[in-house]
PATOR-436161 format. One line per 2 residues: number of its first residue (from 1); their letters; for each residue x, y, z of N, C-alpha, C. Coordinates in pm, 1 decimal, m for minus. Atoms other than C-alpha are relative to their C-alpha. Layout:
REM PATOR-436161
NUM> A> X Y Z X Y Z X Y Z  ...;
This chain:
REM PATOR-436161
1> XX> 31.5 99.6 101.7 2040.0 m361.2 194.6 1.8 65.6 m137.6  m41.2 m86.8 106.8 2140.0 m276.3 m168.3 m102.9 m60.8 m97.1;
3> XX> 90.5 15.6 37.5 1833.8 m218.5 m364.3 14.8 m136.6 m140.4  m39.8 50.7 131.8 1841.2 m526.2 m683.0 m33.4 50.9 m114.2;
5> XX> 130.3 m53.2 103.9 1706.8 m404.7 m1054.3 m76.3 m101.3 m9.3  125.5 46.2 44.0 1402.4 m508.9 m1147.8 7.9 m84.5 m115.4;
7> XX> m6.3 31.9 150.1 1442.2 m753.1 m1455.7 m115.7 m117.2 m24.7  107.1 115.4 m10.4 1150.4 m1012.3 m1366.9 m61.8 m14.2 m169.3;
9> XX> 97.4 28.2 165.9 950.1 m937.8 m1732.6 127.5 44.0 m104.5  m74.6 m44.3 53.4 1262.4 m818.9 m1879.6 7.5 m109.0 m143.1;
11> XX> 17.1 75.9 136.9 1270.0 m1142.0 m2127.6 m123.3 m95.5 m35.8  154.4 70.4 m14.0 975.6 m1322.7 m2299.4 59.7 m129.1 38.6;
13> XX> 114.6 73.1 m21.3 765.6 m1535.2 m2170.2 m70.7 m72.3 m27.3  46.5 116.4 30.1 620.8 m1829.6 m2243.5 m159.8 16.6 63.4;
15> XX> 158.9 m75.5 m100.5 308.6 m1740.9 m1983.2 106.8 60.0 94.5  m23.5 m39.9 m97.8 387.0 m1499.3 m1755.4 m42.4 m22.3 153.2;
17> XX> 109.0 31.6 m120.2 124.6 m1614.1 m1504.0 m39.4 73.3 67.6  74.8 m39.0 m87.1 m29.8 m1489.3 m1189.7 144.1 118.8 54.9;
19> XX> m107.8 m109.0 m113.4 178.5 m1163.6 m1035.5 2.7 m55.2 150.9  13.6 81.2 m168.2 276.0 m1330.2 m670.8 102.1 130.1 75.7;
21> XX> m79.7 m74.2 m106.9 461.2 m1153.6 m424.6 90.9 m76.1 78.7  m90.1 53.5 m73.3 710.3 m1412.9 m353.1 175.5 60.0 m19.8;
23> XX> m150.4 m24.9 39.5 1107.9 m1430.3 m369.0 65.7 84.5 m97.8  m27.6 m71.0 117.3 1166.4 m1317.9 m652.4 m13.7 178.0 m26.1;
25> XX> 65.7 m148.5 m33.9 944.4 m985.6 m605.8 75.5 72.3 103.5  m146.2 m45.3 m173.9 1088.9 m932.8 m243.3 98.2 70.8 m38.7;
27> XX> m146.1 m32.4 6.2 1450.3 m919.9 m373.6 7.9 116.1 m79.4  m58.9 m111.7 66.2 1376.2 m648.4 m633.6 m69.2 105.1 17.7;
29> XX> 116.9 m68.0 m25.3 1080.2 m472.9 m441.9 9.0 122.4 m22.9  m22.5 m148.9 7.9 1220.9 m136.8 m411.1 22.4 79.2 m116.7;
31> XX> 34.1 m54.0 88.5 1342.9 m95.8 m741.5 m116.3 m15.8 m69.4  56.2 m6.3 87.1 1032.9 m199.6 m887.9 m90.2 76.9 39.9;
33> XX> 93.0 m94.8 9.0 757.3 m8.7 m707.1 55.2 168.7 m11.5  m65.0 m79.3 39.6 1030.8 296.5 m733.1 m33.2 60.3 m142.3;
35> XX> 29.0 m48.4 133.6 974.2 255.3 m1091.8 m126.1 m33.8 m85.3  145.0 26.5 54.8 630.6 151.8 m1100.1 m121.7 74.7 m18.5;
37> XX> 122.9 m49.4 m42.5 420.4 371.0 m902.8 46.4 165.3 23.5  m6.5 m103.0 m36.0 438.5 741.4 m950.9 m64.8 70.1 119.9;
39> XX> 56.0 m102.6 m125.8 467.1 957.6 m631.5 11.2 m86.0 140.4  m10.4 62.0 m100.9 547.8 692.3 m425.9 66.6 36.3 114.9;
41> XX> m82.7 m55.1 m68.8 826.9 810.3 m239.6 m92.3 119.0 108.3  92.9 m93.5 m121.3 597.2 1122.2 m109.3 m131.8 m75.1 32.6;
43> XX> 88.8 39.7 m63.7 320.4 902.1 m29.8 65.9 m66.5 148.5  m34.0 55.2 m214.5 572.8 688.7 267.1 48.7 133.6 75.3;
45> XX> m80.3 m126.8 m91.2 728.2 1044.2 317.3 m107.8 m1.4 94.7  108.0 m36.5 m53.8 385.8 1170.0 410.5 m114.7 m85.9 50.1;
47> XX> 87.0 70.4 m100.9 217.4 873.7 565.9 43.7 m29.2 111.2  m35.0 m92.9 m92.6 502.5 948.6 813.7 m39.0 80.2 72.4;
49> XX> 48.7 m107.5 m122.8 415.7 1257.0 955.8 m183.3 2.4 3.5  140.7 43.5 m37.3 57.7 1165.9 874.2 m12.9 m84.0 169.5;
51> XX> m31.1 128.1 m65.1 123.5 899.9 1140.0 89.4 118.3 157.9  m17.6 m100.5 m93.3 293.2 1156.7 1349.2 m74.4 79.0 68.2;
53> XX> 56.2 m138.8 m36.1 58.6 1388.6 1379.4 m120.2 m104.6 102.1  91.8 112.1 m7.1 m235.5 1110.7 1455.9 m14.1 m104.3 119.4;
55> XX> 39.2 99.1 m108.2 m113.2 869.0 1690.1 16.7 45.7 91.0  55.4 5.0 m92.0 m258.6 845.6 1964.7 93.1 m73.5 189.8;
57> XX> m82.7 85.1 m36.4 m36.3 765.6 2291.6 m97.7 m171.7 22.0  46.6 107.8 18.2 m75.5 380.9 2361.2 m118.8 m73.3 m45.9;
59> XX> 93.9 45.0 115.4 m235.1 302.9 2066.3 77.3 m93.1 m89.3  m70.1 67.5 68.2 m154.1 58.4 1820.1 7.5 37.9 m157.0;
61> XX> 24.4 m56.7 127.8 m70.8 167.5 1443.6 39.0 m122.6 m82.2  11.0 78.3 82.8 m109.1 m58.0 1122.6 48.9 17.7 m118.5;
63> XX> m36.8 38.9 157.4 62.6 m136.2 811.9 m61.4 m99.8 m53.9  88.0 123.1 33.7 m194.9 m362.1 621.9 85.5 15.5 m110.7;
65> XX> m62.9 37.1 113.3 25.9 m490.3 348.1 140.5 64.9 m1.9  m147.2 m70.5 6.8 366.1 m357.8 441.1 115.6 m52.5 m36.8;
67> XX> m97.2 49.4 40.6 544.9 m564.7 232.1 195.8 42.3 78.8  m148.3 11.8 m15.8 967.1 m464.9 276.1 m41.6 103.5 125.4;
69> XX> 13.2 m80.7 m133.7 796.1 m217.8 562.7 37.8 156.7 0.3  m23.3 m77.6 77.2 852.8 107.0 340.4 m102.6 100.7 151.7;
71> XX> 82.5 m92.2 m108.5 560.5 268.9 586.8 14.7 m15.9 124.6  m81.1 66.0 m140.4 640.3 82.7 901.6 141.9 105.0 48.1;
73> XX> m130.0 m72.8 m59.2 956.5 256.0 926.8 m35.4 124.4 m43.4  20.3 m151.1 m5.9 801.6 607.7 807.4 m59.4 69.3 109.8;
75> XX> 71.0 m7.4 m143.7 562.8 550.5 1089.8 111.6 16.8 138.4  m148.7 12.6 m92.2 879.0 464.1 1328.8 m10.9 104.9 22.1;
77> XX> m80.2 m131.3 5.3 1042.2 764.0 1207.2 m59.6 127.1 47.2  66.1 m150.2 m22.7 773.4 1062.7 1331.0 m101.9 m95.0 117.3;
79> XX> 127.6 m1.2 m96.2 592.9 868.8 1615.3 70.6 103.9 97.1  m47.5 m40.4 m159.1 636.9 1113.9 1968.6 m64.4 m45.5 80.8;
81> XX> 146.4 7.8 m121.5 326.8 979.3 2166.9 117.8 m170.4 68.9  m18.3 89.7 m90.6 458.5 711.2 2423.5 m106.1 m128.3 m41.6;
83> XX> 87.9 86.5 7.6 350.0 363.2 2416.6 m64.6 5.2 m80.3  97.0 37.7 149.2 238.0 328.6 2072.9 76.7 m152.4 m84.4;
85> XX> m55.8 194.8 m4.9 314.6 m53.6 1928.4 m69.5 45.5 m168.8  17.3 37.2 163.7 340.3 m90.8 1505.9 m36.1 m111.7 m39.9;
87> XX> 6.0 131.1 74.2 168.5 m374.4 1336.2 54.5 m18.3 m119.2  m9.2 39.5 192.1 289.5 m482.4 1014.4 m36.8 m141.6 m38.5;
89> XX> 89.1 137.9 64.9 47.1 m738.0 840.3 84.1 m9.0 m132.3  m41.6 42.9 125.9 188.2 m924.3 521.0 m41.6 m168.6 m33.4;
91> XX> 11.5 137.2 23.2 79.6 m1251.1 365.1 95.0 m92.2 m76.9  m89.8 14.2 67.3 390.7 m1306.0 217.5 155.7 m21.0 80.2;
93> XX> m89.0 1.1 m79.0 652.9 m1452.2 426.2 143.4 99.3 m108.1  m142.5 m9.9 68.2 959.1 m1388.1 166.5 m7.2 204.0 33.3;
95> XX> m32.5 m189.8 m24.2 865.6 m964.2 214.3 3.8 m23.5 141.0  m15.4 m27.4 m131.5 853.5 m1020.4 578.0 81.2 m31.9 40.7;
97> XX> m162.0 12.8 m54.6 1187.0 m1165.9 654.5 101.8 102.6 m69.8  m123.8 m123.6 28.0 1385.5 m909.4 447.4 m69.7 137.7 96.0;
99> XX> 63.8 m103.4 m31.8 1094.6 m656.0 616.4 83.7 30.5 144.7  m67.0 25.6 m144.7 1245.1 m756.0 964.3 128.1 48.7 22.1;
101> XX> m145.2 m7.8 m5.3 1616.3 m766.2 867.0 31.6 159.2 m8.6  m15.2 m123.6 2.5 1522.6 m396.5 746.4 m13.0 97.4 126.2;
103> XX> 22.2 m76.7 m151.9 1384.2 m292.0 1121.8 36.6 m13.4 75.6  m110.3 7.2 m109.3 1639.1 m421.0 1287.6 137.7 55.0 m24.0;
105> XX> m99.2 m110.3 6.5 1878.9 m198.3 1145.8 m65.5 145.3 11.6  70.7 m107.0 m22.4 1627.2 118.5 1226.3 34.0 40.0 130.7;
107> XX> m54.1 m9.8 m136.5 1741.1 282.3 1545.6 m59.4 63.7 94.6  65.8 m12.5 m71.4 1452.7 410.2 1648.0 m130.8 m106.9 86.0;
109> XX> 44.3 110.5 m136.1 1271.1 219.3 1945.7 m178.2 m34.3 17.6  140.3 72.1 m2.8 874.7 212.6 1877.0 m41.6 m152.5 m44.0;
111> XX> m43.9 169.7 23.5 837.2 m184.7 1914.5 m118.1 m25.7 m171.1  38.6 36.9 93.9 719.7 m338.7 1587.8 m29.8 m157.6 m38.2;
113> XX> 45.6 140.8 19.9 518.1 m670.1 1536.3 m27.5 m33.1 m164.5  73.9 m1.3 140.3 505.8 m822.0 1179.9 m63.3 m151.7 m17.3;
115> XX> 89.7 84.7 m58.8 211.7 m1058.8 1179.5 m6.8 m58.5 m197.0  77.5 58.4 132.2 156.4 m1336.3 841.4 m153.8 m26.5 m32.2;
117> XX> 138.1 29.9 m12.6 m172.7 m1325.9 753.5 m41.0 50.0 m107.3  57.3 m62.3 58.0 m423.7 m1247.4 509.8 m67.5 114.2 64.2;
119> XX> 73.7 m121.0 m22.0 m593.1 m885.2 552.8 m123.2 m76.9 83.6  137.5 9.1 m60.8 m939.7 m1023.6 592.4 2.8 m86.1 125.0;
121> XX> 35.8 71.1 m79.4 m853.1 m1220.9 876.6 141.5 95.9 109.0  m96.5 m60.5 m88.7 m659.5 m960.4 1071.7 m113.9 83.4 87.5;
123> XX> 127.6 m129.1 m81.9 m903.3 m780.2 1367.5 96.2 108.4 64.3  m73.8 m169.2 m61.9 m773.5 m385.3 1415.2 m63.7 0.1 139.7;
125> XX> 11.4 m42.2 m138.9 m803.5 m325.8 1767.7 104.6 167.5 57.2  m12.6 m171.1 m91.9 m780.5 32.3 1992.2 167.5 34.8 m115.4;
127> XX> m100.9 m80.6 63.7 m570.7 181.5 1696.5 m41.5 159.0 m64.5  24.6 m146.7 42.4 m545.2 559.0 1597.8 43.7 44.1 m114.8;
129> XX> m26.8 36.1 155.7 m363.5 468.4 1253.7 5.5 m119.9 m88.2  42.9 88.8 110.4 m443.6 254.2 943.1 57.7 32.7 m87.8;
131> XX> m32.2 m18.4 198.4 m244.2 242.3 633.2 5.1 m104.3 m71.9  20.1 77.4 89.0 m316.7 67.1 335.1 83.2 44.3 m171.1;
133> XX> m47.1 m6.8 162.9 m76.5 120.7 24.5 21.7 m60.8 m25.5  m68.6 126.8 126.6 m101.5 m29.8 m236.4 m70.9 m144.5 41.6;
135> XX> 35.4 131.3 m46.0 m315.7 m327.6 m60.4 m144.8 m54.0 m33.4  170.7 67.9 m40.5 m707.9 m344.2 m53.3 9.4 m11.2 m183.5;
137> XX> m18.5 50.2 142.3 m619.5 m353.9 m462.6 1.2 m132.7 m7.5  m12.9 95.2 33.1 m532.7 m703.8 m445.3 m97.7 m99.9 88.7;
139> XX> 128.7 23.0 m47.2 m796.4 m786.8 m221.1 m127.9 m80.4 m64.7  154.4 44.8 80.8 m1115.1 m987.3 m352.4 m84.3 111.9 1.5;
141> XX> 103.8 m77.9 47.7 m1384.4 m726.2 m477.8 m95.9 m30.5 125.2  105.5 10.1 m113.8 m1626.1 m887.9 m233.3 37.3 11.4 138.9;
143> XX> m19.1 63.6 m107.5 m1412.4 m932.8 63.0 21.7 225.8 92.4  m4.0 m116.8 m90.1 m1318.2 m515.7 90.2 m113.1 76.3 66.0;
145> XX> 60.7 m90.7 m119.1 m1630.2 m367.1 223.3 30.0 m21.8 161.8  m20.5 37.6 m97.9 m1610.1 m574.8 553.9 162.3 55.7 54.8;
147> XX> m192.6 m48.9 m61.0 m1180.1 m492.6 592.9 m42.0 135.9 m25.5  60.5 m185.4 m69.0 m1309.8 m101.1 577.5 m66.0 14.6 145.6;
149> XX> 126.8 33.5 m91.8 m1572.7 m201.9 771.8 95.4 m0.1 114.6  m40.2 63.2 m146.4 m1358.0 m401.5 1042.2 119.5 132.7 25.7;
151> XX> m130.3 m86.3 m10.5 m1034.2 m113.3 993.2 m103.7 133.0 177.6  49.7 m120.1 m89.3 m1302.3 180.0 1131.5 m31.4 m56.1 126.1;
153> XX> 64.4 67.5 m177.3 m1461.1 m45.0 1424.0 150.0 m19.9 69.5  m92.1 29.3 m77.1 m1100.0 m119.0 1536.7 91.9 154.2 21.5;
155> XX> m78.3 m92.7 m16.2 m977.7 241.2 1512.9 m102.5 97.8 123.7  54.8 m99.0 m93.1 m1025.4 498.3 1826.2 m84.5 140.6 m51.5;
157> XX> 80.3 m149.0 21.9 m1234.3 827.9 1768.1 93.9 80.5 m16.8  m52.4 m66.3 49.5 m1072.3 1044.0 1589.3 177.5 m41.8 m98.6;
159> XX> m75.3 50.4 88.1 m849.0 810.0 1432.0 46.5 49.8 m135.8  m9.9 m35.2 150.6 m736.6 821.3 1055.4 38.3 m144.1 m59.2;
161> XX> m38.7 57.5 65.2 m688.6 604.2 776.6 13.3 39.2 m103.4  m30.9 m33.6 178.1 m495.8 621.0 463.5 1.1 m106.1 m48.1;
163> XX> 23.9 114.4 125.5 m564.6 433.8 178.1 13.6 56.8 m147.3  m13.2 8.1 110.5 m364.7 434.9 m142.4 6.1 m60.7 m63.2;
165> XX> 33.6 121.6 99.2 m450.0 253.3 m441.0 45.3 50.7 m153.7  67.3 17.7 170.1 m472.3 216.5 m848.9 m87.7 33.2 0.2;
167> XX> 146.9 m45.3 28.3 m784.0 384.2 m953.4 m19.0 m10.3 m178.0  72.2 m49.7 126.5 m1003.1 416.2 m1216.7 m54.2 114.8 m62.8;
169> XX> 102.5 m161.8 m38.6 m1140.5 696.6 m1398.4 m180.8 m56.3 m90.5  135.4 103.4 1.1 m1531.0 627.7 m1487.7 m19.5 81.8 m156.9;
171> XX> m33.3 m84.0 146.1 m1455.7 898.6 m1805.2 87.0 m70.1 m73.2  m152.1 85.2 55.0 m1279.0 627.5 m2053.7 129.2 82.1 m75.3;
173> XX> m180.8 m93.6 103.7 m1070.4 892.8 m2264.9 86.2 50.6 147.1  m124.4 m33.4 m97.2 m922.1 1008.8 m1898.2 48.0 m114.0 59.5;
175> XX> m53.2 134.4 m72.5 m889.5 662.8 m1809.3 79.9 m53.5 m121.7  m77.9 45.5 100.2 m733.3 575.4 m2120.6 162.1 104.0 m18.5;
177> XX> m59.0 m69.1 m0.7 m525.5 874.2 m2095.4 99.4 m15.1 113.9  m110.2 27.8 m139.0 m386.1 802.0 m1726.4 81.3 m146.7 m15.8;
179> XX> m45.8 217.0 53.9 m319.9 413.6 m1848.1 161.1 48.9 m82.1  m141.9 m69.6 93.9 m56.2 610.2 m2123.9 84.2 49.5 93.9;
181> XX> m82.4 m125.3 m80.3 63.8 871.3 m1872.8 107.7 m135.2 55.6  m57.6 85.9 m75.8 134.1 578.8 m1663.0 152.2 m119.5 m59.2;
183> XX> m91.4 76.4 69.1 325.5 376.3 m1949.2 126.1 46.2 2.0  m84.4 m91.1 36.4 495.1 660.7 m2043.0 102.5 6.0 150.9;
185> XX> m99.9 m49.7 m128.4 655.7 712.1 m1652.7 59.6 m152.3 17.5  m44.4 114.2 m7.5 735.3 338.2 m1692.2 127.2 m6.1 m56.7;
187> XX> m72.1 m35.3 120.0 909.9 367.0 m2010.8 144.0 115.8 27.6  m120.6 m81.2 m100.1 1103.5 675.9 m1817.5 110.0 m58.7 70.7;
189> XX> m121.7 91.7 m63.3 1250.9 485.7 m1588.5 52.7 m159.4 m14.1  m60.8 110.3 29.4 1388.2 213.9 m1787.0 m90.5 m138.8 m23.0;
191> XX> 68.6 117.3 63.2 1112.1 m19.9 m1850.2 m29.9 m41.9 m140.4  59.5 51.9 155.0 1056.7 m201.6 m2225.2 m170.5 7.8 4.1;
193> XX> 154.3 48.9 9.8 729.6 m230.4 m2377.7 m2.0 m139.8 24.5  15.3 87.3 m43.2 792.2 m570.9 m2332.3 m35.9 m33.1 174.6;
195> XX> 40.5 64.3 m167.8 826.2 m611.0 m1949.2 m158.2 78.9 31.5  131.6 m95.8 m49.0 524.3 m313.0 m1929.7 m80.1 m105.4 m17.1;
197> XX> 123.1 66.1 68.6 297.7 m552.9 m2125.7 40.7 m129.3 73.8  26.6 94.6 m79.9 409.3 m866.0 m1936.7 m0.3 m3.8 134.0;
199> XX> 61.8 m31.9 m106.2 361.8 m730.2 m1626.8 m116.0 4.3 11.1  135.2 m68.9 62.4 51.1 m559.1 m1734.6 m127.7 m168.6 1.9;
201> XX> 16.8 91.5 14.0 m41.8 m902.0 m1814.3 m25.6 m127.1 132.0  34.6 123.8 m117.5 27.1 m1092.3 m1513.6 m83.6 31.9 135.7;
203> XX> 55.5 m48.7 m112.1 m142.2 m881.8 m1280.5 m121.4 67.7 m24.8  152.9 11.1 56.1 m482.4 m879.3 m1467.9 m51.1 m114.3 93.3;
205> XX> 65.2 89.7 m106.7 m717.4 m1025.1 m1237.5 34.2 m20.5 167.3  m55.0 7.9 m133.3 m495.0 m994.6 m936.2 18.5 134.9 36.0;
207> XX> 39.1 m147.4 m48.9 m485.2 m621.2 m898.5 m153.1 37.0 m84.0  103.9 m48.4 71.4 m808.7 m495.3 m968.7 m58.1 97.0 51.4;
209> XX> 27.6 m124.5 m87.4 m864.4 m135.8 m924.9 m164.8 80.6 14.6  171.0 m40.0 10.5 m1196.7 58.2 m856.1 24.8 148.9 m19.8;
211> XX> 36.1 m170.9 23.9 m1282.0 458.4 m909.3 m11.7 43.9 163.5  m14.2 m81.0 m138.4 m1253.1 714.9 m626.3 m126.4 m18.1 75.5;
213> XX> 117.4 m23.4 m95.4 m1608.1 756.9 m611.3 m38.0 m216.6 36.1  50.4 85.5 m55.9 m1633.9 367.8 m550.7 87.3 m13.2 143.7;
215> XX> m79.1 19.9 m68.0 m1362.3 376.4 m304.2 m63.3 149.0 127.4  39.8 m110.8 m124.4 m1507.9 737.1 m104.9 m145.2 m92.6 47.4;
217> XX> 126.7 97.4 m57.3 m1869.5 490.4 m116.0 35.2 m68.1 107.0  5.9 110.5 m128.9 m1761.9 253.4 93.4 63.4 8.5 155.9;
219> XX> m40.2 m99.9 m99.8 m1531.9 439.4 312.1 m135.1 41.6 84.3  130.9 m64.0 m77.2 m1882.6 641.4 389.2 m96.0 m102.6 54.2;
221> XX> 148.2 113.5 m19.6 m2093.0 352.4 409.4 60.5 m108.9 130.0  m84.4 80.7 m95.7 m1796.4 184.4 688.5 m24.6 73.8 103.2;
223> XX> m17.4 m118.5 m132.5 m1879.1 531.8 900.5 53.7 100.4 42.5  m76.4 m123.4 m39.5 m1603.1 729.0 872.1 m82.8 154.5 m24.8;
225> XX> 57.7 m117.3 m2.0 m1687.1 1091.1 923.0 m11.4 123.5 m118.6  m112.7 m99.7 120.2 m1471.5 1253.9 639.7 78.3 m69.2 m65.4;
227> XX> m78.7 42.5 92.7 m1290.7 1148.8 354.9 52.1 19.0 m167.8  m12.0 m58.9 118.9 m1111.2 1284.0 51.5 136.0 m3.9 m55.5;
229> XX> m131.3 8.2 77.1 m811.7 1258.4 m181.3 165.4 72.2 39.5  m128.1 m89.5 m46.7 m462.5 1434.7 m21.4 84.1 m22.5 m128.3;
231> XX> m94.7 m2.5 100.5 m242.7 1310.5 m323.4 m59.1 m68.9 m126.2  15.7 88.8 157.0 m260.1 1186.7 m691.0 116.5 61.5 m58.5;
233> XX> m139.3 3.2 125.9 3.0 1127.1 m999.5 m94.8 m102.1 m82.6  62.9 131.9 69.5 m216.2 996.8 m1264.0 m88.7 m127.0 26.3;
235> XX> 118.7 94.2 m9.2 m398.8 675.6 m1212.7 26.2 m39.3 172.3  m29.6 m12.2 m204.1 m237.8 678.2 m827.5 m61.2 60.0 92.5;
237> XX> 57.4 m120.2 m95.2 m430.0 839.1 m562.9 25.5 m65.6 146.0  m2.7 88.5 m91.3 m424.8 817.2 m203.9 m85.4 97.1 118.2;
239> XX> 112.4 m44.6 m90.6 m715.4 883.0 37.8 45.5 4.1 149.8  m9.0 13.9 m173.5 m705.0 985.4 421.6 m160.5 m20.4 23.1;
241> XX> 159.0 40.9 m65.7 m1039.1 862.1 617.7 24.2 44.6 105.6  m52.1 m54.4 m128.3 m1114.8 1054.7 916.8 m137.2 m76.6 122.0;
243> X> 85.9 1.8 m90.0 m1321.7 890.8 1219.1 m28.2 80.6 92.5;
């Protein structure tokens, strides 16, 4: 499938509105989190062999929000354990039919279910991996303790979960500082100040990120045993949780 560019904010805007994740998004997904989210690329590398190393044989592993299935198929790509079964959750039909068309050209054979649904109404069962990029962000504020909550009760002993997000920093000059960094790697790869700022714009209120230490809180307070930062690029980070 031949990636599209990105030109969604490219001209003004009248209102930009609500950031959705339909059609539109779908078709240009790759280039845009490509050129959105520094470090991305080594986060599906390495939630791969994360995912390798981890599962568990007949266990079930999770993509919560696997839009075009970017982790889904990293997972694929490094399971060895027998009898292990991939979920991929998305509430977004339009990413889950190109997600499909993408895993049925994958030629490796760990079966793969991709389920429509919202997060909070998905129950993890006997699984030994959890990934979350890029997801419990768009999440309601009130609704993520419980989806931590329900992730650890549905994962086996000695499980893992990764969870990468948008963060905050709780220091405003380094949080003001990673906000730039971040423009600036925008601006790199071909974005205007215009589309930055009407992006920026439409996805106020609908991504809404929290700080590490609110994000290691609740993690701890869900049970896991261990939990701490493996990667960052600026305002990007991405946590493993260990049960």
């Amino acid at each position: 499938m031949t990636d599209n560019r990105d030109t969604i904010y490219a001209t003004p805007l009248a209102d930009a509105g609500l950031f959705a994740f339909d059609d539109s998004v779908a078709r240009v997904f790759p280039d845009m989190i490509k050129r959105s989210v520094p470090g991305y690329p080594t986060i599906i590398a390495m939630t791969g062999l994360l995912a390798g190393k981890y599962a568990s044989a007949g266990s079930n592993l999770y993509d919560l929000g696997c839009s075009l299935g970017a982790s889904t198929l990293a997972m694929r790509q490094n399971i060895r354990q027998v009898d292990c079964h991939i979920i991929g959750v998305d509430n977004s039909n339009s990413m889950l039919q190109r997600c499909r068309n993408l895993i049925d050209t994958d030629t490796h054979d760990t079966p793969v279910s991709l389920v429509c649904s919202d997060l909070q109404d998905v129950t993890i069962r006997d699984a030994s991996v959890v990934i979350l990029n890029f997801t419990l962000q768009f999440i309601p504020r009130e609704s993520r303790d419980a989806v931590i909550r329900g992730i650890y009760e549905g994962l086996r002993p000695g499980g893992v979960m990764v969870l990468s997000e948008k963060v905050t920093f709780e220091d405003p000059h380094l949080d003001e500082l990673n906000i730039e960094a971040h423009h600036r790697f925008k601006s790199a790869n071909g974005y205007s100040d215009l589309e930055i700022a009407q992006k920026r714009s439409a996805l106020e209120n609908v991504l809404v990120p929290e700080t590490l230490t609110a994000h290691k809180g609740r993690i701890s307070a869900a049970g896991f045993s261990s939990c701490d930062v493996w990667f960052q690029c600026f305002n990007f980070a991405s946590l493993i949780a260990l049960k």
